[in-house]
N, C-alpha and C positions, 0 to 999 in steps of 0.2 A: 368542440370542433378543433381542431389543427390544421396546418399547412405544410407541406413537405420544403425544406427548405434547400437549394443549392447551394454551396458555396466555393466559387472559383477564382482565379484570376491568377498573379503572380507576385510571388514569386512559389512556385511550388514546395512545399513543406514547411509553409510559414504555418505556425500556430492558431489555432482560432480560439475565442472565448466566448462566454454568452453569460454575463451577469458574472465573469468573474474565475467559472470553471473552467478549463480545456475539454472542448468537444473534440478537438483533433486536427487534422492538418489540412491546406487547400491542396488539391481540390475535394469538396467531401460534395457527395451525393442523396440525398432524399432523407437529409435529416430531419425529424418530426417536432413542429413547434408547437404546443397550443395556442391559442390567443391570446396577444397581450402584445406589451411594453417590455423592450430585450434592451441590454446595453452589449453589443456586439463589438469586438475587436479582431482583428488582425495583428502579430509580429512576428517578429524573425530575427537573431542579430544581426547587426549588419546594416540593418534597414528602417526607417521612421515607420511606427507601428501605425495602422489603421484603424478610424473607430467608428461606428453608426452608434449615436446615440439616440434615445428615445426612440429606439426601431419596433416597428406598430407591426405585428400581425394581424388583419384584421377576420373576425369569426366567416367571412365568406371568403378569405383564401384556402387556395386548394393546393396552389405551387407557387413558390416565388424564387430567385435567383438574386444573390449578392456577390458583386462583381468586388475584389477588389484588386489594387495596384499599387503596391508598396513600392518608396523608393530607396534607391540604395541610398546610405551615408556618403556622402563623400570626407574622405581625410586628407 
């Protein structure tokens, strides 16, 4: 089984990863996970990166949505 996954928020063209790869940029749409244990991140320069760790697909998801909200650095 899999789950289609969104990923959105901001800041737009921050980088996403999933266990370490680049999947691509926010906001991404109906990316396909299968079930399991993901270490998911969000960054961008500029901005304090974003992490879900131990993010759980579970085998009865169908669609899930990950929000996230990077901040900027302040200098």
């Amino acid at each position: 089984m899999a789950a289609f996954i969104d990923f959105v928020g901001t800041p737009k063209g921050a980088q996403i990863y999933i266990d370490g790869e680049l999947i691509g940029e926010l906001p991404k749409y109906n990316y396909m996970l299968k079930w399991g244990k993901y270490q998911i991140r969000a960054e961008l320069e500029g901005y304090e990166p974003e992490e879900r760790k131990d993010y759980v697909v579970w085998s009865t998801d169908r669609y899930k949505k990950i929000v996230f909200a990077l901040k900027k650095i302040e200098e």
